[in-house]
C-alpha positions in Angstrom: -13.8 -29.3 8.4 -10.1 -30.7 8.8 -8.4 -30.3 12.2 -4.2 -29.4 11.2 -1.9 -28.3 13.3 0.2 -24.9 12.6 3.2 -23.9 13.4 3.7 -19.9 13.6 5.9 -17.4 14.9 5.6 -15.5 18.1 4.6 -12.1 16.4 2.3 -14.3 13.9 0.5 -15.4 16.4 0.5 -12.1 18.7 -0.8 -10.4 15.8 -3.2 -12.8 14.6 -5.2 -13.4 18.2 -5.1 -9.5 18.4 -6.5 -9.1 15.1 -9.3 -11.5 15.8 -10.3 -10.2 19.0 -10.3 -6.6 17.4 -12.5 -8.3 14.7 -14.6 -10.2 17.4 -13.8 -13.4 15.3 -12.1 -16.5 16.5 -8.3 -17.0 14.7 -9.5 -20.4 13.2 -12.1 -18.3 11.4 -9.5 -15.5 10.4 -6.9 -18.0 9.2 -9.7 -19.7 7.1 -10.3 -16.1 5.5 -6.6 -15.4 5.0 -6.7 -18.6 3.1 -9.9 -18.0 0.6 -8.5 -14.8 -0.1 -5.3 -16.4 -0.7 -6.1 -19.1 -2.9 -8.8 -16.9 -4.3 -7.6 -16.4 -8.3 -6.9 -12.4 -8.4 -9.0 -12.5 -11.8 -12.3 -13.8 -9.3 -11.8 -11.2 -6.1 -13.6 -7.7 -6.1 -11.0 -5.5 -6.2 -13.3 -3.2 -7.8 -15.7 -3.1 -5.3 -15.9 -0.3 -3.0 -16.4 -2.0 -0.4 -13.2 -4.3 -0.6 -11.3 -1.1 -0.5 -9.2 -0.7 2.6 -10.1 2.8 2.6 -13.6 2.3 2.6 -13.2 1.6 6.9 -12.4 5.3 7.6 -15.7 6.6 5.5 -17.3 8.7 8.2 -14.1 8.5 10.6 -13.2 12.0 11.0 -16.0 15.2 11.5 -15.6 18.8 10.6 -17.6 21.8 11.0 -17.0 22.5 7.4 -20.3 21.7 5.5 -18.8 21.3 2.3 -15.7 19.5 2.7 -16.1 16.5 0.4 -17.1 18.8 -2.3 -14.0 21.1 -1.7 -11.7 19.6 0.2 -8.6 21.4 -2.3 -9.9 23.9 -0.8 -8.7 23.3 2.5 -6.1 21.1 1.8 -4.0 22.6 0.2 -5.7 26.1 0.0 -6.3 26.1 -3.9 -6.0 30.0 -5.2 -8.4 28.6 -8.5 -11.4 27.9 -6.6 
């Protein structure tokens, strides 16, 4: 690896040492991600993999006492008359 020296701002750099301790990572490692992804070609990235999906993180996230609310959540969404 290449030692460099970086110059960011004060919110860059608030943001980036909180977003690595939230991801338990050090900020050299998430700067080195930020920069695969970056120079990553678009035509090369799984975007069409679930699990790249930002929404993927809040699978699970929220419970209900409704047993069949991923199969009709219209339902109780927007209280759908046809179903």
């Amino acid at each position: 690896m290449k030692k460099i020296n970086l110059y960011l701002t004060d919110l860059q750099h608030r943001e980036l040492k909180d977003k690595a301790y939230h991801d338990d990572i050090s900020m050299s490692e998430l700067v080195r991600e930020a920069i695969d992804e970056y120079l990553t070609p678009k035509s090369k990235r799984t975007d069409g993999d679930l699990f790249s999906d930002p929404l993927f993180d809040i699978i699970g996230a929220v419970e209900s006492a409704e047993k069949d609310l991923s199969e009709n959540h219209d339902k109780y969404l927007y209280d759908d008359p046809y179903d």
